[in-house]
Backbone as JSON, one array per atom type, in Angstrom:
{
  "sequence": "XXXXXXXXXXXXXXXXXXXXXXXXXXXXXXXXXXXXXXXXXXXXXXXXXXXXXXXXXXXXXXXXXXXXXXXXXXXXXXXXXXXXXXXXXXXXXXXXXXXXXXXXXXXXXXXXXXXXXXXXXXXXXXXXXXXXXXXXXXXXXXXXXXXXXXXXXXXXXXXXXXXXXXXXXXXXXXXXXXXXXXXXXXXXXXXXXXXXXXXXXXXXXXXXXXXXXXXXXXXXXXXXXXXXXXXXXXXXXXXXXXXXXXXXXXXXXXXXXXXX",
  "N": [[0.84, -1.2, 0.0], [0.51, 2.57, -0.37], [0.74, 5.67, 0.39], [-2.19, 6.92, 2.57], [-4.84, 8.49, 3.09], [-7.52, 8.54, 4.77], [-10.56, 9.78, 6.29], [-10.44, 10.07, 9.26], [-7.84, 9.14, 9.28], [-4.4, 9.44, 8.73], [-2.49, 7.81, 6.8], [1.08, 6.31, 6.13], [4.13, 4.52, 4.43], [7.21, 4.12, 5.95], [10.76, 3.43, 4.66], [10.45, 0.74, 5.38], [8.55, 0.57, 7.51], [5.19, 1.05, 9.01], [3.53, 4.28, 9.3], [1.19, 5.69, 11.27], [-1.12, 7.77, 11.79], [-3.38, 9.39, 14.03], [-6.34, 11.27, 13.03], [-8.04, 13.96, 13.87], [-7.78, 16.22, 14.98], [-9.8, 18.35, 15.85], [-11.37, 17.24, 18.43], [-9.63, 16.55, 20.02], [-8.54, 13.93, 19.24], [-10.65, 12.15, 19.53], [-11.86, 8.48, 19.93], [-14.02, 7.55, 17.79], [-16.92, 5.42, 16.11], [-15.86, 5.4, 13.41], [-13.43, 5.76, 13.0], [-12.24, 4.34, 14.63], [-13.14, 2.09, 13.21], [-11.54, 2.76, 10.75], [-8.92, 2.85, 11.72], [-8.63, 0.29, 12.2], [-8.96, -1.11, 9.63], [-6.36, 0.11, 8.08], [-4.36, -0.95, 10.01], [-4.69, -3.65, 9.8], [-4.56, -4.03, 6.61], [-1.75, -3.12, 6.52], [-0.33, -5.23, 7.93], [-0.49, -6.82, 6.7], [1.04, -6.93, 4.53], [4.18, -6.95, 2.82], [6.11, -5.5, 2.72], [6.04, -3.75, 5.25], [7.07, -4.31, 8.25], [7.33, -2.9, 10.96], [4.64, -0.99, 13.05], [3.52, 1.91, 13.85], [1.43, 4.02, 15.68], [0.21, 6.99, 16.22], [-0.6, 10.22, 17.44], [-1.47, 13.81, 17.76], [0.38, 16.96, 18.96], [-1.41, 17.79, 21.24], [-2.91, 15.58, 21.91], [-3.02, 11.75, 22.17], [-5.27, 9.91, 21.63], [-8.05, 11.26, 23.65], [-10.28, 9.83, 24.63], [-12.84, 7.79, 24.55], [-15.99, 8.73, 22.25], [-18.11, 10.44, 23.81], [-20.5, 11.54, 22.91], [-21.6, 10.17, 21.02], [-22.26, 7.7, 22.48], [-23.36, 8.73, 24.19], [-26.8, 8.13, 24.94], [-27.39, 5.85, 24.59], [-29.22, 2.9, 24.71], [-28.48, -0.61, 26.66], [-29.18, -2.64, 25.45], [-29.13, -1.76, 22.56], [-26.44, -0.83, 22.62], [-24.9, -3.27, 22.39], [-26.01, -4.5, 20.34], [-25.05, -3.27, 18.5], [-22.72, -3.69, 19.09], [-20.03, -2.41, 19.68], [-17.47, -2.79, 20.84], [-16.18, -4.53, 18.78], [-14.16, -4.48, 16.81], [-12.05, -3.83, 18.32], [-11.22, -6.3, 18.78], [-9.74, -7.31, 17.21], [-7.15, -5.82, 16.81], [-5.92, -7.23, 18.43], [-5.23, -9.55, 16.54], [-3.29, -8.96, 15.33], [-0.28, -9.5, 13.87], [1.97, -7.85, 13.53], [4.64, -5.95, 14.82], [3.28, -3.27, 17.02], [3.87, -0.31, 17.59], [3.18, 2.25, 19.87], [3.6, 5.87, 19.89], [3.06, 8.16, 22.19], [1.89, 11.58, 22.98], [0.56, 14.06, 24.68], [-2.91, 13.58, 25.71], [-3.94, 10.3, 26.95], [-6.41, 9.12, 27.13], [-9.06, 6.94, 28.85], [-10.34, 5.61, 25.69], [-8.38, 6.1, 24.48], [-6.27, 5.74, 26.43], [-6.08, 2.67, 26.03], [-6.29, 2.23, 23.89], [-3.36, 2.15, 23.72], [-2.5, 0.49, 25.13], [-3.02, -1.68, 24.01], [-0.82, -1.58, 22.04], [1.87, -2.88, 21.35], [4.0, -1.64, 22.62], [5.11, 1.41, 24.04], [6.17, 4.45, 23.61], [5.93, 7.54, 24.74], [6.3, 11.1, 25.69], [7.32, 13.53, 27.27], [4.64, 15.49, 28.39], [2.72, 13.57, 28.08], [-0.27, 11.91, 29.57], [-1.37, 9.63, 31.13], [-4.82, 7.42, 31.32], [-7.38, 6.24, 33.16], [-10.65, 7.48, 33.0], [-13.06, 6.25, 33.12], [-14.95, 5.63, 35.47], [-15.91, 8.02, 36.36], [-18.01, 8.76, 34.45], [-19.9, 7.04, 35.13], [-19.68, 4.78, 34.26], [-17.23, 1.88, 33.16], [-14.1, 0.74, 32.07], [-14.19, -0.38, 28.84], [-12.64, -1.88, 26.5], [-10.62, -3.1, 27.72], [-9.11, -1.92, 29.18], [-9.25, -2.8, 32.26], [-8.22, -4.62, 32.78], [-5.82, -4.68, 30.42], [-4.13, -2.9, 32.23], [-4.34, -3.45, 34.5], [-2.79, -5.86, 34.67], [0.05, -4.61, 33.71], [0.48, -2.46, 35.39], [-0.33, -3.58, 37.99], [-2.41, -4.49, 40.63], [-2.83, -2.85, 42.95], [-2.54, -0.3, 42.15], [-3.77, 0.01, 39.61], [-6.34, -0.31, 40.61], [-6.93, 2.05, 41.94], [-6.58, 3.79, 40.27], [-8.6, 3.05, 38.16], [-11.18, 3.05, 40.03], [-11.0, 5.41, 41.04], [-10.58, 7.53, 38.95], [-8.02, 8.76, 38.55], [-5.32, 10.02, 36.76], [-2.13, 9.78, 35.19], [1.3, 10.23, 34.95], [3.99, 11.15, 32.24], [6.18, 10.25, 33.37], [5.74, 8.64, 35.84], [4.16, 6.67, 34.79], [5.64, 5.57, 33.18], [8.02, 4.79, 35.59], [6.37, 2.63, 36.98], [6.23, 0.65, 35.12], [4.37, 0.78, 32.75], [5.09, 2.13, 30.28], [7.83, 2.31, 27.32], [9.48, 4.34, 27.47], [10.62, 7.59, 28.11], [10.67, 10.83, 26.28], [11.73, 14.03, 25.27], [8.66, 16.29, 24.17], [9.26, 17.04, 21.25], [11.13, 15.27, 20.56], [10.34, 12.75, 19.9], [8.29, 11.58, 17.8], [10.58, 11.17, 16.23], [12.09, 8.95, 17.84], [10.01, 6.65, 18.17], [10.38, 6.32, 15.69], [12.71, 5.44, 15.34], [13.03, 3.39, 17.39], [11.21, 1.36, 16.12], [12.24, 1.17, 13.49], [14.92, -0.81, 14.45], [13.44, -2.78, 15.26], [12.27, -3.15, 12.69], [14.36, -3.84, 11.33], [14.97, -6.39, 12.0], [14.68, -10.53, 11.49], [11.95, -11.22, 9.95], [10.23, -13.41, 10.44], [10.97, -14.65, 12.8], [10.37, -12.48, 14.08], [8.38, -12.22, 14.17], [6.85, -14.53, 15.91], [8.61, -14.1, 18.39], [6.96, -11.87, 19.34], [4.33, -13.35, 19.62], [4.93, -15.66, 21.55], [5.89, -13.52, 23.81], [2.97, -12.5, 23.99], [1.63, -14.76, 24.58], [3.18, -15.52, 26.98], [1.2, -13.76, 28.71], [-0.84, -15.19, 29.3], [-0.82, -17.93, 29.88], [0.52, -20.43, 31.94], [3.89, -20.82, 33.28], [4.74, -23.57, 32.68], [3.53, -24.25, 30.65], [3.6, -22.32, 28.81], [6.74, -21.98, 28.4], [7.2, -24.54, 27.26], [5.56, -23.68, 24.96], [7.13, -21.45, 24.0], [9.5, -23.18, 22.96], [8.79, -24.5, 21.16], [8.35, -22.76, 19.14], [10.73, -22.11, 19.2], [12.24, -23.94, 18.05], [10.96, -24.6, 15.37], [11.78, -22.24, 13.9], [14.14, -23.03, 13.37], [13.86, -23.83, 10.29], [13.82, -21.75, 9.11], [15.21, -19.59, 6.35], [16.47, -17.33, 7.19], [17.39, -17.83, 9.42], [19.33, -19.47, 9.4], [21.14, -17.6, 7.91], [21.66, -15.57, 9.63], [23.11, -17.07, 11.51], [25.42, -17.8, 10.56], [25.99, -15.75, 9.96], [26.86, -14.72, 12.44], [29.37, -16.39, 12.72], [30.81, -15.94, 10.65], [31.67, -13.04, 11.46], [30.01, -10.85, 10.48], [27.93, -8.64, 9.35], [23.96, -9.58, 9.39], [22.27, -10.69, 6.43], [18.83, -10.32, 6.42], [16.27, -12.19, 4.77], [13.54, -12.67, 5.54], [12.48, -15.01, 5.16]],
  "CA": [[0.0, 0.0, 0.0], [1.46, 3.55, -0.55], [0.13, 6.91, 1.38], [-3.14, 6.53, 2.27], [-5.75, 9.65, 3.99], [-9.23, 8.22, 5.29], [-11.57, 10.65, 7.03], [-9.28, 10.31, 10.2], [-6.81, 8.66, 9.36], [-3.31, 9.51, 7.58], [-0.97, 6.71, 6.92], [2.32, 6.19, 5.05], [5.21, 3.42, 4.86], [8.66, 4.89, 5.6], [11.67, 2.23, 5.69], [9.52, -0.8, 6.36], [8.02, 1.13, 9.02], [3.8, 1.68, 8.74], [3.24, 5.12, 10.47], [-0.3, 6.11, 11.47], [-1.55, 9.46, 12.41], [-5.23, 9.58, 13.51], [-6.22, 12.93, 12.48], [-9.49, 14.0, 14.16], [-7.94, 16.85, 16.3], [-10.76, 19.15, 16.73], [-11.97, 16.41, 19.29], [-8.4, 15.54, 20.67], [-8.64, 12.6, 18.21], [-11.74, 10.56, 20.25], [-12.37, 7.37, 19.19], [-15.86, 7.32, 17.31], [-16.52, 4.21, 14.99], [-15.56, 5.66, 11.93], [-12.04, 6.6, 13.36], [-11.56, 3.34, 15.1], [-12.78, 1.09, 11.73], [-10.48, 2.64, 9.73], [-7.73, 2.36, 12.19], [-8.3, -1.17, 12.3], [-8.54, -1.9, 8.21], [-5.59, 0.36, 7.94], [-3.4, -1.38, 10.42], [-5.09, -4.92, 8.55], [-3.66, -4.03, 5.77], [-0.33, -3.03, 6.35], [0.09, -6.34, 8.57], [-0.5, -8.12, 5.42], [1.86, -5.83, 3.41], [5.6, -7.82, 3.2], [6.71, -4.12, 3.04], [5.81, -3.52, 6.68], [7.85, -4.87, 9.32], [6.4, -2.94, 12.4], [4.2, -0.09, 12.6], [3.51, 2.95, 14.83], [0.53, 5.14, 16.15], [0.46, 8.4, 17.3], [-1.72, 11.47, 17.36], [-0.39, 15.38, 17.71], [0.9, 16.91, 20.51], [-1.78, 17.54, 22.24], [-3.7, 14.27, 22.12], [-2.78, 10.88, 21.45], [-6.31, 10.29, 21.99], [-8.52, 11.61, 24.68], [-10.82, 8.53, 25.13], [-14.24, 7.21, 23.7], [-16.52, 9.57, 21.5], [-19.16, 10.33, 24.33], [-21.47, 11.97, 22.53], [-21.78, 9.04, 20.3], [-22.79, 6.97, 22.77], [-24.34, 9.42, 25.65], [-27.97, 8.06, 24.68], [-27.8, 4.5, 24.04], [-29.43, 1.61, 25.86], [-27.88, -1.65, 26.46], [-29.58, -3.24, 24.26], [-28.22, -1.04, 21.58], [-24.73, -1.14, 22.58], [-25.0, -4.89, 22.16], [-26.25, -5.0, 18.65], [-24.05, -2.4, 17.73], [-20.93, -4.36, 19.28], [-19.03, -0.98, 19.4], [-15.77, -3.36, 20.8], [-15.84, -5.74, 18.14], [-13.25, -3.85, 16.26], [-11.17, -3.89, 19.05], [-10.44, -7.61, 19.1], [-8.97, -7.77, 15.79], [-6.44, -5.72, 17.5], [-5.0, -8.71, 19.14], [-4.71, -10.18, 15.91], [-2.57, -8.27, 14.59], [1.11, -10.3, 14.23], [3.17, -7.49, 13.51], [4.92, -5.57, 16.29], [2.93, -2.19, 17.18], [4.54, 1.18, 18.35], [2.29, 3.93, 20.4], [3.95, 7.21, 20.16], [1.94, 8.93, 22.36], [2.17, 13.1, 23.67], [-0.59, 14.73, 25.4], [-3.69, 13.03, 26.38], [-3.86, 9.15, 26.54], [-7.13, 8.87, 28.28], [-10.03, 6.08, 28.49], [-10.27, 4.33, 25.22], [-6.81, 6.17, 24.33], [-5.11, 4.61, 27.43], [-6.43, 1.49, 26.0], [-5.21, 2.08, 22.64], [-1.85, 2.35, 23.92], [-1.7, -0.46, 26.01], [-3.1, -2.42, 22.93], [-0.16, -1.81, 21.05], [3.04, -4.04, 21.73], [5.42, -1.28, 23.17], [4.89, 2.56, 24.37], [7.22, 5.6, 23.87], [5.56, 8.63, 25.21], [6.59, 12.73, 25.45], [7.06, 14.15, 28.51], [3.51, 15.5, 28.05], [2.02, 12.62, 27.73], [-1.28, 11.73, 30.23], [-2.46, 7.99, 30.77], [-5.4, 7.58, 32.98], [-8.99, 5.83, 32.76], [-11.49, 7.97, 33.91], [-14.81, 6.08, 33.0], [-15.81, 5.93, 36.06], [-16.29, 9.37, 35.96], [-19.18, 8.58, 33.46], [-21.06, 6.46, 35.45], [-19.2, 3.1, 33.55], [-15.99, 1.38, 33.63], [-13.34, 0.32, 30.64], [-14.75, -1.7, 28.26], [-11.47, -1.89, 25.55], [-9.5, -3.52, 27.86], [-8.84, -0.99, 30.7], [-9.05, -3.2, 33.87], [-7.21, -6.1, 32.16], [-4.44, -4.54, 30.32], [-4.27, -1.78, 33.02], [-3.84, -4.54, 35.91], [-1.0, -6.5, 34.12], [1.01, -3.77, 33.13], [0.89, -1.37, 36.73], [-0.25, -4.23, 39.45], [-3.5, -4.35, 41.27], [-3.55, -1.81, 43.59], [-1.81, 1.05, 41.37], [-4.61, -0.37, 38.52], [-7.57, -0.3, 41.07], [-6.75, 3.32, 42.15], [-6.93, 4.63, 38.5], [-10.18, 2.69, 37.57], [-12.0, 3.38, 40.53], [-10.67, 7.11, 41.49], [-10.07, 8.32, 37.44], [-6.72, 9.36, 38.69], [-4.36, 10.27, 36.19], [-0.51, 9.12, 35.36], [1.99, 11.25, 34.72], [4.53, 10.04, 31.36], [7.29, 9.5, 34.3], [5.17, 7.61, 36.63], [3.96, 5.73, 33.76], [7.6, 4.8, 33.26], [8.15, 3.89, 36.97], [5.65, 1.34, 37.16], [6.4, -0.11, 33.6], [3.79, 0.76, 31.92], [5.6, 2.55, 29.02], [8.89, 1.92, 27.63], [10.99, 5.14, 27.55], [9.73, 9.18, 28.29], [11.58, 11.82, 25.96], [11.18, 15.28, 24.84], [7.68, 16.09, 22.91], [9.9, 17.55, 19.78], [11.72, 14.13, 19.95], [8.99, 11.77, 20.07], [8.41, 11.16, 16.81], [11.83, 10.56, 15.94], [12.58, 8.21, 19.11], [9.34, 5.68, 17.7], [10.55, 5.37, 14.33], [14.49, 4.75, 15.66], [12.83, 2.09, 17.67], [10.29, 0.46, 14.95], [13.3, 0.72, 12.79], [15.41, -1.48, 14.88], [12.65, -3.87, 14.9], [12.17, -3.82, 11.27], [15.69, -4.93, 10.71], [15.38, -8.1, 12.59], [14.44, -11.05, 11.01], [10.18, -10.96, 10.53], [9.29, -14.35, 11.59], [11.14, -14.59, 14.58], [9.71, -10.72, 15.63], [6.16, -12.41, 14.63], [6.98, -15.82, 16.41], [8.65, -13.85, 19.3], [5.5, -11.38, 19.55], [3.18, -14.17, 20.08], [5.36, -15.84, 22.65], [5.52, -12.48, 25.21], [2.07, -12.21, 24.65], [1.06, -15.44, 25.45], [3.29, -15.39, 28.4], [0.6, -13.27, 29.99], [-2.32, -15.68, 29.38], [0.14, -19.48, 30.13], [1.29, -20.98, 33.18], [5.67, -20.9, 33.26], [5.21, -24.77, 32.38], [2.36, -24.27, 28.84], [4.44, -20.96, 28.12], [7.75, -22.46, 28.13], [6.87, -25.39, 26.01], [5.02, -23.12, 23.63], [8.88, -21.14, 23.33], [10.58, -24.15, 22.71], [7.83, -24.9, 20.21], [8.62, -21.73, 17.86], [12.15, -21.85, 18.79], [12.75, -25.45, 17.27], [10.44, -23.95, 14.04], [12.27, -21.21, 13.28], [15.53, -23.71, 12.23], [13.34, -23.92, 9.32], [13.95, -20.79, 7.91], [16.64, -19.5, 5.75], [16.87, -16.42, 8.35], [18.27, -18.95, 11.38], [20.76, -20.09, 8.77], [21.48, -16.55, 7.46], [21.73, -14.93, 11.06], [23.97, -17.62, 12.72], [26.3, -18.26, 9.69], [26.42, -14.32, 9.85], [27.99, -14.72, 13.76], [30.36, -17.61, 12.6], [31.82, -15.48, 9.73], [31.4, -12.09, 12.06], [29.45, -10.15, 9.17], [26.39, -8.03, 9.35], [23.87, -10.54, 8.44], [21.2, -9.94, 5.54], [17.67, -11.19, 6.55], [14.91, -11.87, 3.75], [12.51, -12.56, 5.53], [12.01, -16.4, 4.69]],
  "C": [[0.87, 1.24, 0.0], [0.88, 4.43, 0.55], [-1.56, 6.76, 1.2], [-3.81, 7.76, 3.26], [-7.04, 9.01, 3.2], [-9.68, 9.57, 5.97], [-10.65, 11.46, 8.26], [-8.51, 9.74, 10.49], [-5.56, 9.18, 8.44], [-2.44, 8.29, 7.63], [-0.28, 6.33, 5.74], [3.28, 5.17, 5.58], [6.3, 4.16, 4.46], [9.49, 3.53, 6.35], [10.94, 1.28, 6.42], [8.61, -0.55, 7.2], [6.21, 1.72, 8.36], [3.49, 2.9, 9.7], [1.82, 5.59, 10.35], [-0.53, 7.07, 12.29], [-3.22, 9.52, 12.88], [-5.17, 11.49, 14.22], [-8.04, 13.46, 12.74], [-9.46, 15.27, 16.01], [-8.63, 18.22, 16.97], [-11.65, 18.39, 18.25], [-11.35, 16.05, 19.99], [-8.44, 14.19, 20.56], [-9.6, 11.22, 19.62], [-11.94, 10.1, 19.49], [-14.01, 7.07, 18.98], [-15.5, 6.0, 16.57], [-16.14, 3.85, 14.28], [-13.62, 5.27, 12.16], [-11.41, 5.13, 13.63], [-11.74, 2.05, 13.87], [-12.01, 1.14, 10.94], [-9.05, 2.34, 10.18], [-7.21, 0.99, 11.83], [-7.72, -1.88, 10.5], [-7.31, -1.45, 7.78], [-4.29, -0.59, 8.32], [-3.39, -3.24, 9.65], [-3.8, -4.89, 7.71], [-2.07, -4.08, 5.44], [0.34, -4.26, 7.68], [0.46, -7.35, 7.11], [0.34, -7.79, 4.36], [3.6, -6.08, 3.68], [6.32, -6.61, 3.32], [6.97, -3.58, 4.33], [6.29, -4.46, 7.32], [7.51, -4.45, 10.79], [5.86, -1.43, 12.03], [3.59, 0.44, 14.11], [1.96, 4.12, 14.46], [0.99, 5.9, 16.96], [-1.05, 9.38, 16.51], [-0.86, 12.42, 16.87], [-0.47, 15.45, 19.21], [0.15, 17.64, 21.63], [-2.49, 16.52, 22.72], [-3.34, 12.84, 21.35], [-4.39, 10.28, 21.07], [-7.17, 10.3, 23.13], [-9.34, 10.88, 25.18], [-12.24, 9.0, 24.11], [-15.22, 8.37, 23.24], [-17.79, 9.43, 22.45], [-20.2, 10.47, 23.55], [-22.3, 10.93, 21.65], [-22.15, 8.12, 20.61], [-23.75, 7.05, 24.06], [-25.61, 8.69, 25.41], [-28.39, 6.83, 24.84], [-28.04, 3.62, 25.05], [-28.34, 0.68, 25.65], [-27.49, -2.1, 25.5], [-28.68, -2.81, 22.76], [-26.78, -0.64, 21.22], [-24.56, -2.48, 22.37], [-24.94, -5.17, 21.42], [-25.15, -4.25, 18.08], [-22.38, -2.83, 17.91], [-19.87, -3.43, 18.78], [-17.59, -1.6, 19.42], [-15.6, -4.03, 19.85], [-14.61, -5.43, 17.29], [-11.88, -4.0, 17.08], [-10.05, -4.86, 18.66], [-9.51, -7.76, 18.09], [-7.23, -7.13, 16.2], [-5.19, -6.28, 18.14], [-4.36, -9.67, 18.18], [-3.71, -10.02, 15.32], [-0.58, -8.91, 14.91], [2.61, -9.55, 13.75], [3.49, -6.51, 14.78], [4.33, -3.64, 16.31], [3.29, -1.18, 18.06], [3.32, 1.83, 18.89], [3.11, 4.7, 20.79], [2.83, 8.3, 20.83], [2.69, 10.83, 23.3], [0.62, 13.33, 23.94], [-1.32, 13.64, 26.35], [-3.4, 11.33, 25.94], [-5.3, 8.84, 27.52], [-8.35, 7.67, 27.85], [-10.12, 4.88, 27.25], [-8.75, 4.95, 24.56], [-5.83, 5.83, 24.92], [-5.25, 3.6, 26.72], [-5.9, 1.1, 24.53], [-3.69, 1.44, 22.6], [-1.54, 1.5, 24.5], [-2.06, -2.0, 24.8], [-1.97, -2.73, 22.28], [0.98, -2.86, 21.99], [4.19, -3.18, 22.98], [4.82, 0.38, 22.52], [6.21, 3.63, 24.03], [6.29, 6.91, 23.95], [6.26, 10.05, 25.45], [6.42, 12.86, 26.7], [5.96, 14.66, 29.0], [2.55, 14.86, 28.27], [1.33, 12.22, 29.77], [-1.83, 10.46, 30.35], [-3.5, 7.84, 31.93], [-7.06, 6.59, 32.1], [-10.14, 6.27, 33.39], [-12.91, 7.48, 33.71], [-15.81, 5.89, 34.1], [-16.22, 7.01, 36.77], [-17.9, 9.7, 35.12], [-19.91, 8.13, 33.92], [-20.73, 4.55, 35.03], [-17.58, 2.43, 34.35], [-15.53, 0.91, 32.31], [-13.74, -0.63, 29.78], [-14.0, -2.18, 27.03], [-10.64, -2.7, 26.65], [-8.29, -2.91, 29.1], [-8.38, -1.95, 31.62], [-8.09, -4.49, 33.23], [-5.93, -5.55, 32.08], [-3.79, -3.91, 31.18], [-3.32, -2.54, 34.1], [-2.45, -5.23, 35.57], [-0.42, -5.72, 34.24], [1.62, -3.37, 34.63], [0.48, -2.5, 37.91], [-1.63, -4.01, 39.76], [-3.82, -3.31, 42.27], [-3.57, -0.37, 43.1], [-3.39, 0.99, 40.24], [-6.2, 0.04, 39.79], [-7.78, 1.06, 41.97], [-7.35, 4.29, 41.09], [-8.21, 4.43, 38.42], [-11.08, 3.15, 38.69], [-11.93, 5.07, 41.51], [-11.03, 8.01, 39.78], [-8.99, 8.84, 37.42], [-5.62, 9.02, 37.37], [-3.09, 9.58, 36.28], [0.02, 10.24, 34.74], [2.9, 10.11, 33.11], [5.84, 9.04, 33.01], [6.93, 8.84, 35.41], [4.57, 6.45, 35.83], [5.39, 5.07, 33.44], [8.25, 4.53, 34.08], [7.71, 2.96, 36.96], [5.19, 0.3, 35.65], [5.35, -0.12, 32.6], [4.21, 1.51, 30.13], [7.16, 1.73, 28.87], [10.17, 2.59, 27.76], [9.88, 6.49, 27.75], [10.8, 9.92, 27.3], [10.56, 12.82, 25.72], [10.2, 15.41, 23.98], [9.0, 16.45, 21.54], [10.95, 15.89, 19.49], [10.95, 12.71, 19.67], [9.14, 10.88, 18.78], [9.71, 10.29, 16.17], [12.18, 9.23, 16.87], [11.73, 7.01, 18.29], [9.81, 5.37, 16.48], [12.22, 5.13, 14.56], [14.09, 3.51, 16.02], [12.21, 1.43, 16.57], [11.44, 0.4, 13.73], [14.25, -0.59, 12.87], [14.76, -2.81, 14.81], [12.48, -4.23, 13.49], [13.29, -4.68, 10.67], [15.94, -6.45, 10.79], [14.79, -8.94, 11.64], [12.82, -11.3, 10.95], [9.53, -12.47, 11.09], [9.76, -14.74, 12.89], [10.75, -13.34, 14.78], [8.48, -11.42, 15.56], [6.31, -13.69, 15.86], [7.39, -15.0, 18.04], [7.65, -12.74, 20.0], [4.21, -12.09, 20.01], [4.06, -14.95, 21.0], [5.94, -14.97, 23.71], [3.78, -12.17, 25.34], [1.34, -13.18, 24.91], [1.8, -16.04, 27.06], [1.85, -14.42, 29.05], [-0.5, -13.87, 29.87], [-1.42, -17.22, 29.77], [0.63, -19.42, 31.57], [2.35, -21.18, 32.7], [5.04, -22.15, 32.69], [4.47, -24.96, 30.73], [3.57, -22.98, 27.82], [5.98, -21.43, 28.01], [7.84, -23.71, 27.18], [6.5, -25.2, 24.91], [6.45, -22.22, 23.17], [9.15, -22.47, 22.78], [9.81, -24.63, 21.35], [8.55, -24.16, 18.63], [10.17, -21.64, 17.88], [12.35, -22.91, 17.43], [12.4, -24.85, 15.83], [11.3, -22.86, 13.3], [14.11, -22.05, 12.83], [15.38, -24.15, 11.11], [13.74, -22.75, 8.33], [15.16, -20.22, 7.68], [17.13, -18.07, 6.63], [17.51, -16.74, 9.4], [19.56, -18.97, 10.44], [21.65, -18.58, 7.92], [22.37, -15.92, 8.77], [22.89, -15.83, 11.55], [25.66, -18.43, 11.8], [27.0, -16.33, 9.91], [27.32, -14.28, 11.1], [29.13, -15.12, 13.45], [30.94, -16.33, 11.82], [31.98, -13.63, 10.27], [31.2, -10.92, 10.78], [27.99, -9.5, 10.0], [25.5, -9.18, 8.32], [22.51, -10.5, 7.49], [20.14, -10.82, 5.61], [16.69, -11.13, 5.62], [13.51, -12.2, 4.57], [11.71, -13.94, 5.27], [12.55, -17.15, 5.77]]
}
């Protein structure tokens, strides 16, 4: 795929790298349906795109985004959130087997925390805001909040946030591991595509193979999750990348991965 502008979306492939902009910042880019379907067929696509190697969201600098498009759903019964299966978009999310950046600055709030903890790996702006305030609304996270929330920061740090709406700072967010680095907003940008670079270089089915073995460490018992490594390790002496990569040590060379 080449440069592509949806409604609210911009996205372009630089150096292997898929970067995604959602572009919806008279609202501090909230997630309405529109915003979050195209996210999803966007990021689709460029999973399936041998061009793409890992790929990065972000906003602008004042919102990565500010959380769920109230207005859009101030009104609605149950019932009607039900049929309408507003998350279903979400899940696909999970499917996604290449490795996902969130560059986030400003706000990261509600279903924009949730964005961000969606993706694989955080770099945030000094700026940068993570917090889940839905119960503020009268609700509670329904993306993935109290789940990913709890893993990431711990149970009592996680059950503070959700049931206060209390805020994170980027550098308390980077105390309690929920991100993976804080820099300057003006470097931001730059910092996510150094990293998603680094990743692109590696070899792509061990990043996909080792992507799905950290994230089913957090659903496996040590004894299912260590068997399922040893599983994809053994597999990957299949491809001409093991034998590229470890011929490259032996003859101490930079070593050129295709990708097979």
């Amino acid at each position: 795929m080449g440069n592509r502008n949806d409604r609210y979306i911009v996205a372009s492939i630089r150096e292997n790298v898929g970067w995604i902009r959602l572009n919806r910042p008279e609202v501090l880019n909230a997630l309405n349906l529109q915003l979050i379907s195209e996210l999803v067929a966007v990021l689709t696509e460029m999973d399936r795109d041998e061009n793409v190697r890992c790929m990065v969201i972000t906003g602008n600098e004042k919102a990565f985004a500010a959380g769920a498009d109230i207005p859009e759903m101030a009104e609605a019964s149950s019932v009607e959130m039900l049929i309408q299966d507003q998350l279903a978009e979400w899940d696909r999310l999970r499917k996604l087997t290449k490795p996902l950046i969130a560059a986030v600055s400003g706000y990261a709030l509600g279903g924009g925390c949730e964005l961000a903890m969606a993706c694989d790996l955080i770099v945030a702006s000094e700026t940068a805001v993570f917090g889940q305030p839905e119960i503020l609304l009268g609700v509670i996270p329904g993306a993935g909040g109290t789940q990913r929330l709890t893993r990431a920061v711990g149970k009592v740090r996680a059950m503070e946030m959700v049931l206060t709406g209390r805020s994170m700072t980027a550098r308390e967010a980077l105390q309690v591991g929920l991100i993976n680095r804080v820099v300057p907003p003006e470097l931001l940008e730059a910092e996510a595509m150094n990293l998603a670079k680094k990743i692109a270089q590696q070899p792509p089915v061990a990043v996909r193979l080792a992507k799905q073995a950290v994230l089913k460490a957090m659903d496996m018992t040590l004894e299912n999750g260590l068997d399922y490594e040893q599983k994809l390790f053994y597999f990957l002496f299949s491809t001409e990348d093991q034998k590229e990569g470890m011929r490259a040590f032996v003859e101490k060379r930079k070593p050129r991965f295709q990708g097979k």
